[in-house]
C-alpha positions in Angstrom: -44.7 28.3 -10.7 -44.0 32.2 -10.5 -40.8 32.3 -12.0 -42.1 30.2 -15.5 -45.3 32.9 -16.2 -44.8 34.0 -19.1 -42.0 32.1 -20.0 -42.4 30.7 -23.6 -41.9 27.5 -24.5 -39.0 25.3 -24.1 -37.6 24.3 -27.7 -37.3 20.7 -28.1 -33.5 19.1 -29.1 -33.0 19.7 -32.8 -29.9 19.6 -35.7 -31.0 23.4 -35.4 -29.7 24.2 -32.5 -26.3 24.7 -31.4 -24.4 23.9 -28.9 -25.3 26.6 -26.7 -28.7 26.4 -27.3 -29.2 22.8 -26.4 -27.3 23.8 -22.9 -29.6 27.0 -22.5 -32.5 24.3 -22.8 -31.1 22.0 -20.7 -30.5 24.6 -18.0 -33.9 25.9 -18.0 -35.4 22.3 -18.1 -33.3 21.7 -15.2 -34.6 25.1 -13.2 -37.7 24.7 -13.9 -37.6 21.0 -12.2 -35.6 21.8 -9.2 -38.7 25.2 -8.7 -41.0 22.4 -8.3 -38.6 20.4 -6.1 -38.1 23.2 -3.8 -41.4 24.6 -3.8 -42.7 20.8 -2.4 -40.5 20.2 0.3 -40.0 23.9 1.5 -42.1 27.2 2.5 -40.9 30.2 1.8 -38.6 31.5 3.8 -37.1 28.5 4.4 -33.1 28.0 4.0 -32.2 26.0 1.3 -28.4 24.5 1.5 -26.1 23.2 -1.8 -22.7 22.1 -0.5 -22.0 21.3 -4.2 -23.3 24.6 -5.7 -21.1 24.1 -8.9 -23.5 26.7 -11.4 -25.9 27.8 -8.8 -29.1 26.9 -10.5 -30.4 25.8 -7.3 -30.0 29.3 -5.8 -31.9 30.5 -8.7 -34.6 28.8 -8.4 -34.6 29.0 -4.6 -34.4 32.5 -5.3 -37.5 32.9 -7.5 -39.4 31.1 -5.0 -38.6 33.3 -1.9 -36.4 30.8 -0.5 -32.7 31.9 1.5 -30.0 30.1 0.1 -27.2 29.1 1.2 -24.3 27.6 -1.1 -20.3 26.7 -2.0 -18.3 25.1 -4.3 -15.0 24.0 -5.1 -12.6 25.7 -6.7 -10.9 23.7 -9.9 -7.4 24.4 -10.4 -5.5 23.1 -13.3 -1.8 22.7 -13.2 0.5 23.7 -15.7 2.0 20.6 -17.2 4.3 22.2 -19.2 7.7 20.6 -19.4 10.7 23.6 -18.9 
């Protein structure tokens, strides 16, 4: 895939890694699998659509592959529950 050339390898889940780690790994397991997704059922140029965008790694990965993207999400707002 062109956006994992020279890439080096994913770490494997440890007691080493921290939080943030194990979600950068996760993340990039995740991208690389939705490249190969997109890259089999699209050609470049093609639109790809996420109505449920939520962290965009699909427009990522569309991106690295030449793909137009088109994507939303929604909006989480939290109440205050604060008594007065």
């Amino acid at each position: 895939m062109p956006f994992a050339s020279g890439m080096t390898s994913v770490r494997t889940y440890s007691s080493k890694c921290s939080a943030r780690e194990r979600e950068s790994i996760r993340l990039l397991r995740r991208f690389r699998g939705l490249g190969r997704l997109i890259g089999a059922v699209t050609k470049p140029d093609d639109l790809v659509v996420d109505p449920a965008a939520g962290g965009f790694i699909v427009l990522r990965a569309a991106m690295a592959l030449g793909r137009k993207f088109i994507g939303c999400d929604i909006a989480h707002y939290k109440e205050d529950q604060t008594a007065a």
